[in-house]
MARMI-723018 format. One record per residue (C-alpha): y, x, z; residue in one letter. Coordinates in steps of 0.001 Angstrom, whole numbers, padded with zeros to 6 digits, always signed. Example, Ala and Ser with C-alpha at 12.3 -4.5 7.8 and 13.67 -1.06 7.14 Angstrom:
# residues 2
-004500+012300+007800A/-001060+013670+007140S/
END
This chain:
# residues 433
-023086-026958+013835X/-022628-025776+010064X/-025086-024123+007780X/-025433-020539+006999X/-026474-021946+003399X/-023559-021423+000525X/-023095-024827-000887X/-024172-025202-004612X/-021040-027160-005813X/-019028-024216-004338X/-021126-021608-006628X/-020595-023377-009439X/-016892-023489-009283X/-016959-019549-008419X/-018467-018912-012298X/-015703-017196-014451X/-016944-018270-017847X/-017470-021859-018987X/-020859-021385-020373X/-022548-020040-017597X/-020750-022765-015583X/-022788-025476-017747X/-025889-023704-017175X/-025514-023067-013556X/-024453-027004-013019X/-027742-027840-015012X/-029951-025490-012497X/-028200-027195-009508X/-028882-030488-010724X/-032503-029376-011761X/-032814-028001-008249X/-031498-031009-006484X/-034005-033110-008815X/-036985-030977-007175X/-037475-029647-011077X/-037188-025752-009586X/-038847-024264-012497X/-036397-025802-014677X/-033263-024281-012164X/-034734-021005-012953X/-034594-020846-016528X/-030902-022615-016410X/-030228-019872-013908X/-031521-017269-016354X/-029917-018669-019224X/-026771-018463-017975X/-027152-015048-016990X/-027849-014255-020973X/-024868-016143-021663X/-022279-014548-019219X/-023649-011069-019957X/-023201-011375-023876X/-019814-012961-023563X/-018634-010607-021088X/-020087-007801-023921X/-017786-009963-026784X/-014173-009849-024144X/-015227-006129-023957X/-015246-005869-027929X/-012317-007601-027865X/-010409-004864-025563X/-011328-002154-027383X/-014874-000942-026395X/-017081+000226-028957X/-020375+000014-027279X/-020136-003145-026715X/-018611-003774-030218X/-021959-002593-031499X/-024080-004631-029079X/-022190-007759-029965X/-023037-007337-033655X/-026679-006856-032619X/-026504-009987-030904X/-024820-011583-034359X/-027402-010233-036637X/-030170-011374-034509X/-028464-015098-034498X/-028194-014946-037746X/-031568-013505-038863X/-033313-015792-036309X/-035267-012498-035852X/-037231-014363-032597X/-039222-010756-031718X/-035570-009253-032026X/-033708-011709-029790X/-036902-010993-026881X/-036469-007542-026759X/-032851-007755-026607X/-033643-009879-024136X/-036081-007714-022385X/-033023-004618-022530X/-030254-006949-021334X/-030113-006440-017738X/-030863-002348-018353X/-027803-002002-020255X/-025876-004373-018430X/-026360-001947-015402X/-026312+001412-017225X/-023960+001165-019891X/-021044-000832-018802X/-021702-000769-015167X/-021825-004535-014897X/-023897-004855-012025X/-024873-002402-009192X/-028577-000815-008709X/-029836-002982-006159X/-027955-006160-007842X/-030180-005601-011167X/-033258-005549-009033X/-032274-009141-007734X/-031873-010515-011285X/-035025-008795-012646X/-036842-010960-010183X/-034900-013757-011989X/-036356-012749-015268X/-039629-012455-013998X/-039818-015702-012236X/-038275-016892-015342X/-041426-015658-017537X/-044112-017503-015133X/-041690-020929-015341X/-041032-021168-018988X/-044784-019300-020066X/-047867-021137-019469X/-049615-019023-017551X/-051552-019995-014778X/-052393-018300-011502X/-055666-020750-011202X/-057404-022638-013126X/-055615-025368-014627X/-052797-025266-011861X/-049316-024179-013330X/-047101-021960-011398X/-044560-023411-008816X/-041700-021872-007509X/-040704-023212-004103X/-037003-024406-003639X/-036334-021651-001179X/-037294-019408-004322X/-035065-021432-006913X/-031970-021723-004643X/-032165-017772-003923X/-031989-016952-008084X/-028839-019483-008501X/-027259-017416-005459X/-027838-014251-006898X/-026947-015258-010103X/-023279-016347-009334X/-022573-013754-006260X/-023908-010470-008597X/-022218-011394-011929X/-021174-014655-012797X/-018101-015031-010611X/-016698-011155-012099X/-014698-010591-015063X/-016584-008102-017564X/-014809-005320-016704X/-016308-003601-013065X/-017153-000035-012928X/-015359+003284-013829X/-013804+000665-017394X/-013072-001328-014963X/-010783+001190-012506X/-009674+003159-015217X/-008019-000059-016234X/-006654-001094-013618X/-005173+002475-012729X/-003971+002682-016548X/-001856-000597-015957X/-000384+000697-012673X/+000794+004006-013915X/+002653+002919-017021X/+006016+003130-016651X/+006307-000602-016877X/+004084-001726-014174X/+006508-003634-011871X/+008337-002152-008879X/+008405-005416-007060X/+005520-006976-005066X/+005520-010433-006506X/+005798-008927-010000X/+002805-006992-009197X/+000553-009305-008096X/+000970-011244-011536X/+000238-008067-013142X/-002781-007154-011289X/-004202-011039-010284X/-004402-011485-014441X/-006738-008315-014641X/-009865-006798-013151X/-008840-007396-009725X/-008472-011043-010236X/-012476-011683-009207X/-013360-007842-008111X/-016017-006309-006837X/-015627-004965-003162X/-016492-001593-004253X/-013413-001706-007143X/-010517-002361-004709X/-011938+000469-002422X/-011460+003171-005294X/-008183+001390-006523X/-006994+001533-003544X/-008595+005318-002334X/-007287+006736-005537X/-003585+005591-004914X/-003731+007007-001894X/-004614+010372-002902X/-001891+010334-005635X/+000890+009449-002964X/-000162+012163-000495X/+000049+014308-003975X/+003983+013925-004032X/+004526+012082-006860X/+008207+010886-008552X/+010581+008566-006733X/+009882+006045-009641X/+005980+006852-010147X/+005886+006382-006080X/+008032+002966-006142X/+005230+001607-008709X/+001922+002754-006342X/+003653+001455-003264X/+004330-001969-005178X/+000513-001861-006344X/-000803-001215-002769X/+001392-004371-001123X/-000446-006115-004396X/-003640-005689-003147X/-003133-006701+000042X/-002009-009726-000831X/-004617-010260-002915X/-007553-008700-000724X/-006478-007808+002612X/-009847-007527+004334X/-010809-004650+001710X/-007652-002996+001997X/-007271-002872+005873X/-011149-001415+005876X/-010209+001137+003523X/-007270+002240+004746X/-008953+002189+008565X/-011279+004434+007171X/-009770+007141+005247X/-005878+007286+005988X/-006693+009737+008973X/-009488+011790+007085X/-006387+012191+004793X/-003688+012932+006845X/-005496+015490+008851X/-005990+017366+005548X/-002209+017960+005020X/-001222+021274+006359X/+001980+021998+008574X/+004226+022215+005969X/+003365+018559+004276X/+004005+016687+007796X/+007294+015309+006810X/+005703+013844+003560X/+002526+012170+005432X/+004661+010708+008371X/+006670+008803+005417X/+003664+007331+004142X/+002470+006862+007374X/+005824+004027+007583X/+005947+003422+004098X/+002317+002478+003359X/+001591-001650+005265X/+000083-001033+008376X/-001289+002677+007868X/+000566+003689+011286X/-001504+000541+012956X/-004480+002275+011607X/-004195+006016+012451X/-006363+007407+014811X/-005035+008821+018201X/-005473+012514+017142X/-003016+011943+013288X/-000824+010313+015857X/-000318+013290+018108X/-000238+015844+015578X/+002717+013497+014235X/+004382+013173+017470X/+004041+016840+018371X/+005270+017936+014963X/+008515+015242+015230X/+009356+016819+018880X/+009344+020438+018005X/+010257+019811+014231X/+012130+023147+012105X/+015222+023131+011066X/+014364+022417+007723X/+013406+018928+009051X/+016126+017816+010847X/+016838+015257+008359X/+013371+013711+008368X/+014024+013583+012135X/+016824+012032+011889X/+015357+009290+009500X/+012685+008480+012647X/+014952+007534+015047X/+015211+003680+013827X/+010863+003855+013809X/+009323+002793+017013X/+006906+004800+017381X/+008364+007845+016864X/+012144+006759+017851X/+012023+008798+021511X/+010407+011832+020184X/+013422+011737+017373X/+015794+011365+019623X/+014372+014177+021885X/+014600+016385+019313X/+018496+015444+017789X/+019103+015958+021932X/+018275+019628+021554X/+019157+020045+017616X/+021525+023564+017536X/+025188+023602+016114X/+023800+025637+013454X/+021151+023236+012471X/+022997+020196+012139X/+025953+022299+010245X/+023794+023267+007696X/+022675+020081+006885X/+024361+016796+005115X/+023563+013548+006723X/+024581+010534+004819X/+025055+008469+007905X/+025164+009147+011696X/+022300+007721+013943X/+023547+006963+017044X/+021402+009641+019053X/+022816+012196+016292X/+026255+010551+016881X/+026152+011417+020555X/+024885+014716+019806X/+027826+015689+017665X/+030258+014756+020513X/+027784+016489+022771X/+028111+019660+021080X/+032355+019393+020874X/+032419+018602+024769X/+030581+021467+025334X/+032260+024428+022930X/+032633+027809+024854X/+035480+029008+022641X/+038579+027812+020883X/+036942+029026+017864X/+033479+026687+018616X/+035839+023686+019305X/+037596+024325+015702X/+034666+024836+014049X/+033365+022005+015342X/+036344+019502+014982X/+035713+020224+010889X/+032501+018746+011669X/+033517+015686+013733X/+036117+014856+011237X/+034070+014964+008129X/+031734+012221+009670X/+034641+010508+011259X/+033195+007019+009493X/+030245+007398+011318X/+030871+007042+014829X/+030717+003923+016835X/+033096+002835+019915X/+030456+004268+022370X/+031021+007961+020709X/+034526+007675+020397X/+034697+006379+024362X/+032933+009599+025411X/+034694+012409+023297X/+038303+011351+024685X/+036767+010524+028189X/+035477+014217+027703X/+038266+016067+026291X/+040077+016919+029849X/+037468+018119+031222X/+037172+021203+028921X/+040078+023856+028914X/+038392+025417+025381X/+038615+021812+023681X/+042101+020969+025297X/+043348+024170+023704X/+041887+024411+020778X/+044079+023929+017505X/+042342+021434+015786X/+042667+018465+018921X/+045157+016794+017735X/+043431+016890+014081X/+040544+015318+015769X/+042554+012645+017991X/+044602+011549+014432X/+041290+011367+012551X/+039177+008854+015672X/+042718+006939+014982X/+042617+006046+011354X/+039187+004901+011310X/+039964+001873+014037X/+036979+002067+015871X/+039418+001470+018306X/+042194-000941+018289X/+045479+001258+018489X/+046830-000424+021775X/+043062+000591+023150X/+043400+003695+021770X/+046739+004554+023065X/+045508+003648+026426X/+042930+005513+026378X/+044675+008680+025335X/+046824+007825+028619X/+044241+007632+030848X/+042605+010608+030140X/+045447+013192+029889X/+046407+013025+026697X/+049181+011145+026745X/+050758+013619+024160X/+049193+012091+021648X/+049839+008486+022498X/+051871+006545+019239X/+054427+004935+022144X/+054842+007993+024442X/+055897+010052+021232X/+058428+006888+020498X/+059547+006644+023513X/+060519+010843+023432X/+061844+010039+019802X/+064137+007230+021477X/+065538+009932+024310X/+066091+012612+021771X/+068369+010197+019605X/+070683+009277+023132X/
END
């Protein structure tokens, strides 16, 4: 059976910066040694040292504060001000926490035990007479932990820098549109060694600015940000998205359904996620969609979730509605609806009309469509004496759906022999005896 225990060799490989790595690897072999006092000032040590390099790669990126602090630091090296360099000391984990959001609350309370335990090993004081204080092992192993799972595995940027960094190099117009390209981008940053609580508001706040409607490029770059992070941290993003991509759908009014049943196929595994009452409202909405919508219906019926309720709804889509919209392509339940509509025209003039339609999407229709509009034909006397018939017959001909033989036969079989290519050559044949 395995131990609960994180193995030592494992933290030290986990710290980010090399000096705190040397420390750390001196308190583990200090530890291992049964010198715990000794692995608690390492440990401590290399907290100093990770915090004020983390302060100089801040510097470095721009930020002022910690410009300032890492001059303080050089002025008390170079003074060798000792009472200076304690009560820097003494401040360190304070402004770690409150200025640049380095560590959490409840993390800083963790490493001001450190610093404590760190005063009683490295002071002499005494808690009897003449015996010096003794940290147990339990005690010594816990501060390493804490040590390397609160701050010395993260870059120096966590916090609001830290996410307005991160959202900064997502929404320039150069962020990558690709997946693999992104991950580069984002795996070099802040997010390489994040905090939990940093992919959660990377994550929430990309979701609020796709619900928001954003550009057709803008939206390319979030999308290829989100299928960053999970590749990079799934686990974070699947618990995120579990619990907020309903509390966010159910906000959208009526009138923004199309837009939140895109995400719902566009974002990875949102649709897995959604809770049964965001999927109703979605299913209910695609079923008795307006007219407006028909398109974004139309777009459904290849999504398997929502393919039958599409389909239910192109079944019962007006002439009207589908002649005031532009499809680029027919879906094969639109398809059959078209021919549906043609088979069943009351009038000459509906048959016309719709012929125009039929014609213009002529491209579009499969063998199965053009099967059942001749097989249908006969069997209306408004279609079989309408004008445009023979318009529509010509048209199903020249996109070879069909092969012309087939064709021809079929024409034969189903009473419309008139517009077979042979029976008009054989009638050209007798007219020229």
């Amino acid at each position: 059976m395995g131990t609960p225990l994180t193995d030592l060799d494992e933290l030290i490989l986990k710290c980010r910066d090399e000096g705190a790595r040397i420390h750390i690897s001196e308190a583990v072999r200090s530890y291992r040694a049964g010198a715990f006092r000794s692995a608690i000032v390492s440990t401590w040590v290399a907290v100093c040292f990770d915090i004020m390099e983390k302060l100089r790669e801040l510097a470095l990126a721009g930020d002022l504060n910690a410009a300032k602090k890492s001059e303080h630091i050089e002025q008390i090296r170079s003074s060798g001000d000792v009472r200076a360099a304690l009560d820097f000391e003494k401040k360190l984990l304070s402004f770690a926490r409150d200025e640049f959001e380095l560590l959490s609350p409840l993390q800083c309370m963790d490493l001001e035990r450190l610093y404590a335990d760190r005063n009683r090993c490295a002071h002499p004081s005494l808690i009897a007479e003449e015996t010096a204080y003794s940290p147990s092992a339990e005690l010594a192993r816990l501060h390493i932990l804490s040590a390397v799972e609160h701050l010395l595995q993260y870059p120096p940027v966590q916090g609001k820098f830290a996410l307005n960094r991160v959202l900064s190099t997502i929404n320039s117009e150069y962020f990558p549109k690709t997946i693999t390209d992104a991950i580069q981008v984002l795996d070099g940053g802040p997010l390489r060694r994040p905090k939990d609580s940093l992919v959660r508001s990377v994550v929430v706040v990309i979701l609020k600015q796709l619900i928001e409607k954003q550009p057709r490029a803008v939206a390319q770059r979030l999308m290829s940000a989100l299928g960053a992070i999970l590749k990079l941290h799934f686990t974070i993003y699947e618990a995120v998205l579990k619990e907020k991509i309903s509390t966010m759908f159910r906000a959208m009014s009526d009138g923004e359904l199309d837009h939140a049943i895109m995400l719902s196929q566009r974002i990875p595994h949102a649709w897995d996620l959604l809770e049964i009452d965001v999927v109703t409202r979605f299913q209910q909405y695609v079923l008795n969609a307006p007219s407006s919508s028909i398109s974004a219906v139309v777009s459904l019926e290849s999504f398997g979730p929502l393919s039958d309720f599409a389909q239910r709804r192109i079944k019962s889509a007006s002439r009207k509605e589908l002649s005031d919209d532009i499809f680029f392509e027919l879906t094969p339940a639109l398809g059959d609806r078209f021919v549906d509509l043609y088979l069943q025209s009351e009038s000459f003039r509906q048959a016309n009309e719709w012929a125009r339609e039929l014609i213009s999407y002529k491209s579009d229709f499969n063998i199965k469509h053009v099967t059942r509009l001749i097989e249908g034909i006969s069997s209306n006397d408004q279609v079989m004496g309408s004008n445009r018939l023979g318009d529509v017959i010509r048209a199903f001909r020249a996109t070879s759906v069909v092969s012309q033989e087939a064709y021809d036969e079929m024409l034969r079989n189903n009473g419309l022999s008139a517009y077979a290519h042979v029976d008009r050559l054989d009638e050209e044949e007798e007219v020229d005896r």
